[in-house]
C-alpha positions in Angstrom: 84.6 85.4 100.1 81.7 88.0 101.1 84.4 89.5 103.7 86.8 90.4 100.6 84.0 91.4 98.6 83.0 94.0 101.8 86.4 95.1 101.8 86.8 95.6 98.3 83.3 97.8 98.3 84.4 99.6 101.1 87.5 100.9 99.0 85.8 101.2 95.8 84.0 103.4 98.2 87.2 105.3 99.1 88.4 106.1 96.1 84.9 107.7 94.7 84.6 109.9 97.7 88.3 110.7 97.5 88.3 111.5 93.7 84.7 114.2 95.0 86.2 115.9 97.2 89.7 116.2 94.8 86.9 117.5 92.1 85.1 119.6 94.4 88.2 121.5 95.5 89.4 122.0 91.7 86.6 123.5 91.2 88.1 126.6 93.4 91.7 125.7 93.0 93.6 125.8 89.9 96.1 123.4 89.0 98.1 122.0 92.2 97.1 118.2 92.0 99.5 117.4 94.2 99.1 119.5 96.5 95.3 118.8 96.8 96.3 114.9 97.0 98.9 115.6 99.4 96.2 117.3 101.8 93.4 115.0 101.6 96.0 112.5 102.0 97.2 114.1 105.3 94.1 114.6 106.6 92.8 111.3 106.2 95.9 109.4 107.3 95.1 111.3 110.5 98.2 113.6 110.1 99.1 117.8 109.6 100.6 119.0 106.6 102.7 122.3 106.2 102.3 124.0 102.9 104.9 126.5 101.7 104.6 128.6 99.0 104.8 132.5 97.4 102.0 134.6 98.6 99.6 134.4 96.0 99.8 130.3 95.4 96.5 129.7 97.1 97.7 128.4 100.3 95.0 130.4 102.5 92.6 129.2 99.9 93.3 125.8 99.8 92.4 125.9 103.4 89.4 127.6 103.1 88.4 125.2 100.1 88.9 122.2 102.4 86.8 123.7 105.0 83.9 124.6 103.1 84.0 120.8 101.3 84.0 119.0 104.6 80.6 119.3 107.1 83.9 120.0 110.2 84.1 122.8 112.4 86.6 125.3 110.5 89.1 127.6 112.3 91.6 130.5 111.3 94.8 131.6 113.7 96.5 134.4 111.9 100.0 134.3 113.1 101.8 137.0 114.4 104.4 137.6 116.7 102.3 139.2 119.4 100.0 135.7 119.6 100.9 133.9 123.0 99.4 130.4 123.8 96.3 131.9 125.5 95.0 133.3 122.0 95.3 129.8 120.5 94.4 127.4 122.9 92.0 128.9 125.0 92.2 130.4 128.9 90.0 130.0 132.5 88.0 133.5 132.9 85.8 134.5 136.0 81.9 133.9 134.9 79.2 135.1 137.0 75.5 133.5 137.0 72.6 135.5 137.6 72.5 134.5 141.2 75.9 136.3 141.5 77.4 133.6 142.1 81.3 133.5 140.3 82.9 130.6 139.1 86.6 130.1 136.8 85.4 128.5 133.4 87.1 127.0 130.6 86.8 129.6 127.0 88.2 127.3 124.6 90.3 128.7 121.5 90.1 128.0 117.7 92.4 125.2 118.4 89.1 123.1 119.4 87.9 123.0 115.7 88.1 119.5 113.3 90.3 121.9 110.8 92.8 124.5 112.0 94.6 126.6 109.6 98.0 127.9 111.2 98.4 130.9 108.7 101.7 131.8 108.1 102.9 130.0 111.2 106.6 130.7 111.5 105.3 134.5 112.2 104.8 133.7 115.6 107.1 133.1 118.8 108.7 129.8 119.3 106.1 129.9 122.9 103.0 130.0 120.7 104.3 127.7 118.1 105.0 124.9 121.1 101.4 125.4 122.1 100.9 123.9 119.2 103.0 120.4 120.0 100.7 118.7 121.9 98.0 119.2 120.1 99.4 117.9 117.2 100.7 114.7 118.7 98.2 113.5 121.2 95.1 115.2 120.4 94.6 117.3 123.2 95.9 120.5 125.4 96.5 120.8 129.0 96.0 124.0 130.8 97.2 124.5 134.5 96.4 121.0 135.7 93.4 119.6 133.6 93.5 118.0 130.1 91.4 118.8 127.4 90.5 116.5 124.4 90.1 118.1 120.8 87.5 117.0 118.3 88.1 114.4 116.3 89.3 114.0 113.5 91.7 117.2 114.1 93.9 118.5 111.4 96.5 121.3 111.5 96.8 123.0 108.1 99.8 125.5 108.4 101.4 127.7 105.7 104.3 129.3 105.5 106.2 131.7 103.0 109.8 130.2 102.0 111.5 134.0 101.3 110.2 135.9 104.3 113.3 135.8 106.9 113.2 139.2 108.7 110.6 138.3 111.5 110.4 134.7 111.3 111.0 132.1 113.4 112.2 129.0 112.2 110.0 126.0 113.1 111.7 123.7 115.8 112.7 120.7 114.9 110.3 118.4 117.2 107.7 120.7 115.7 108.7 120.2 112.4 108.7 116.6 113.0 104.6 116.0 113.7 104.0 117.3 109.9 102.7 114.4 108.4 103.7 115.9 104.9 105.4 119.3 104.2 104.3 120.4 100.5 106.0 122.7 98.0 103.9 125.0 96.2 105.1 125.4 93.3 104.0 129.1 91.2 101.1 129.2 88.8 101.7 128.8 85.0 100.9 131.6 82.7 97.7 128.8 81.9 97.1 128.8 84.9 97.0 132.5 86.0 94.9 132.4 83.1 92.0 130.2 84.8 92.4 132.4 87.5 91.6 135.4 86.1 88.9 133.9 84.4 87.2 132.3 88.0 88.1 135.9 90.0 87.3 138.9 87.7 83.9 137.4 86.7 80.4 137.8 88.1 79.8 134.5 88.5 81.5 132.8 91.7 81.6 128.8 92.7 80.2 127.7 95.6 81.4 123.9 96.7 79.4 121.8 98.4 79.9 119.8 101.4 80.6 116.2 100.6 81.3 114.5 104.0 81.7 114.6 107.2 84.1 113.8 110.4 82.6 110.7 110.8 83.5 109.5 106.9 86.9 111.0 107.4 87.8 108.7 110.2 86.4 105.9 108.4 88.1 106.1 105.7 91.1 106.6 107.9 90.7 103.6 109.5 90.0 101.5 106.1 93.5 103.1 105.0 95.4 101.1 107.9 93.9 97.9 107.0 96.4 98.0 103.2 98.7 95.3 103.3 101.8 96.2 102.9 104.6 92.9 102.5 107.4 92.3 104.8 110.1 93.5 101.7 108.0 96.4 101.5 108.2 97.6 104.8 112.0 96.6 105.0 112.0 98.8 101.7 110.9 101.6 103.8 112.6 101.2 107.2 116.1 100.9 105.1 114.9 105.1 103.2 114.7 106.0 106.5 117.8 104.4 108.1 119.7 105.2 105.1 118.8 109.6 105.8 120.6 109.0 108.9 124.8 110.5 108.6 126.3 108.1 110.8 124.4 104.7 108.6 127.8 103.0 107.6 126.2 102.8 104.2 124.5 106.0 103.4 125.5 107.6 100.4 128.1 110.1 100.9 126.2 113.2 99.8 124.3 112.3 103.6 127.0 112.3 105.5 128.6 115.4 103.9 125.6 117.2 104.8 123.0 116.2 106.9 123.4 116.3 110.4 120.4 114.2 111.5 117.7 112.4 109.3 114.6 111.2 109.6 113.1 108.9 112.3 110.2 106.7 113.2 107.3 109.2 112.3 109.2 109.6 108.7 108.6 106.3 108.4 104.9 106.2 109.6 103.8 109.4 107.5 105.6 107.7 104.4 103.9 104.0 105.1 100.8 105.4 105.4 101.2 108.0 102.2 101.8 104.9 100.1 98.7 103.0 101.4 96.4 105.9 100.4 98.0 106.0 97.3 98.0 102.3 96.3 93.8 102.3 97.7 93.8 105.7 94.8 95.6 103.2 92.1 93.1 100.5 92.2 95.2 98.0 94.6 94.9 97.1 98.6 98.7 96.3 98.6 101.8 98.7 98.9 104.3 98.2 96.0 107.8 99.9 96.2 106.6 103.0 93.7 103.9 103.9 96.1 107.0 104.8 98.5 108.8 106.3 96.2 106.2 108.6 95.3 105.4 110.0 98.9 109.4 109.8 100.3 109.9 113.6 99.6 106.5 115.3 101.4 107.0 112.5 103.7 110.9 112.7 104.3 112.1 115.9 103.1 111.4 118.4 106.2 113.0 116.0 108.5 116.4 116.1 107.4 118.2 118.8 109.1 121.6 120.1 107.1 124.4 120.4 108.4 126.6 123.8 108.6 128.3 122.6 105.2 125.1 121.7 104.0 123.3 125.2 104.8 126.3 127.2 103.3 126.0 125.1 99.9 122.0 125.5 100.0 121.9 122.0 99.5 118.2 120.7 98.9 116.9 117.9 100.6 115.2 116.7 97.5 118.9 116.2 96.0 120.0 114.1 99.2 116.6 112.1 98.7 117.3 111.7 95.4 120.4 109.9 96.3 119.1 107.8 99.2 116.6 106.4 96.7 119.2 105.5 94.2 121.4 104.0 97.1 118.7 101.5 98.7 117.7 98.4 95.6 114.3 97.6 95.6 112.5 94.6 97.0 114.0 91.8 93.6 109.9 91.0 93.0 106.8 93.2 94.8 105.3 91.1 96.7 101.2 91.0 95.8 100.0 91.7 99.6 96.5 90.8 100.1 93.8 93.5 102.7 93.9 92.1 106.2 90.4 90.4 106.9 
């Protein structure tokens, strides 16, 4: 009994810290709820999340916001398309002591920081952006012959704009693929620009304070995997995913019309792990079927690739999502999971 009662402290705990720093950043950021639960939710789950938006949304912001809340080492690569690799992950340069004596040693780049923003990151070369790859998957960069570990936790924040096309470079798809979430920003209301006016053309300006460190973040990462989530649940989950796939015998046949791949087994991790945040954020330590619902298109939607009939249509993955979750039945009763001891 005490061990349940820990437990249920420990996400009481969760959710209070959560909600601060959701307050804290809304006190910079206007509107985007989402958004803002879709980043702390990234971050904690121990993912990277790709934001895309109009300029003027408060991508950059957001960024900044979430660096200036957190007590984590905070890093800006502005990317262009003269960046190479070097400029992001670091290089070996010729240092001399005062003895005269020279030695190679290791500069590191603003990839060694807890929280990386990746501004407008399909500006830059396919080379630079698949610098970024292994740091995003195993938490660390190898130059020449000798591996380097990041800090933890890391955290890639990158932005993009969805209109620019003349010097872009689309992301690649493996790339694409290690975004926990990708999040549409959607424009600001007329209330909204409102608010912003008010916070920006005044004298007084709002300063948020740090509410936890890299240490709480991991923590509460790790309290995140210990949900429960039922066995018709998880088969819930694993038959989304299967179902985005063209060549499923049973996927609707708006998927096989115009995908030509779907999602795969990080899908399905990013949205498993979405839904337990959620369902800690709702007052429960079980995953029900809505929890999954809610995260499938941040957590989904940037892995399914169209197809050339698909492209020509401008066929939105949303749609195809839509149609996946109408196609899949849920579990017949939620099962009430219990939080592993």
């Amino acid at each position: 009994m005490s061990g349940r009662t820990d437990i249920e402290g420990q996400l009481e705990r969760f959710r209070a810290d959560f909600t601060a720093l959701r307050h804290e950043i809304a006190k910079v950021i206007v509107g985007q709820e989402p958004t803002i639960d879709g980043v702390l939710t990234g971050l904690i789950a121990g993912g990277h999340v790709l934001l895309e938006g109009l300029p003027g949304t408060g991508k950059t912001l957001l960024a900044r916001t979430l660096g200036e809340v957190l007590d984590l080492g905070f890093q800006r690569i502005q990317c262009t398309p003269d960046l190479v690799p070097t400029d992001v992950i670091g290089t070996y340069v010729i240092m001399e002591t005062p003895q005269g004596r020279r030695s190679f040693e290791f500069q590191r780049g603003p990839l060694f920081a807890n929280l990386v923003l990746a501004d407008q990151i399909n500006r830059t070369t396919p080379k630079t952006q698949a610098a970024l790859l292994e740091a995003m998957d195993e938490r660390a960069v190898t130059v020449a012959t000798e591996t380097f570990r990041l800090p933890q936790p890391h955290f890639i924040l990158a932005t993009q704009n969805p209109l620019e096309a003349e010097g872009t470079y689309p992301l690649p798809e493996a790339q694409i693929d290690r975004f926990f979430f990708k999040l549409a920003i959607p424009p600001p209301t007329a209330e909204e620009i409102e608010q912003i006016l008010d916070r920006t053309t005044s004298a007084e300006q709002v300063k948020p304070r740090k509410l936890a460190d890299g240490r709480r973040v991991l923590e509460m990462g790790e309290l995140v995997r210990h949900v429960a989530i039922a066995d018709e649940i998880r088969r819930f989950a694993v038959a989304l995913v299967a179902m985005t796939q063209p060549t499923h015998p049973a996927a609707p046949p708006s998927v096989r019309k115009y995908l030509r791949a779907g999602a795969g087994p990080r899908g399905a991790q990013a949205m498993v792990l979405g839904a337990k945040v959620r369902a800690v954020m709702d007052g429960r330590y079980h995953v029900a079927a809505a929890d999954l619902r809610a995260v499938a298109v941040p957590a989904l939607g940037h892995r399914l690739l169209l197809s050339f009939e698909g492209q020509a249509e401008n066929v939105q993955p949303e749609a195809l999502l839509d149609d996946v979750l109408r196609a899949v039945p849920e579990p017949a009763a939620a099962a009430l999971g219990d939080v592993r001891q």
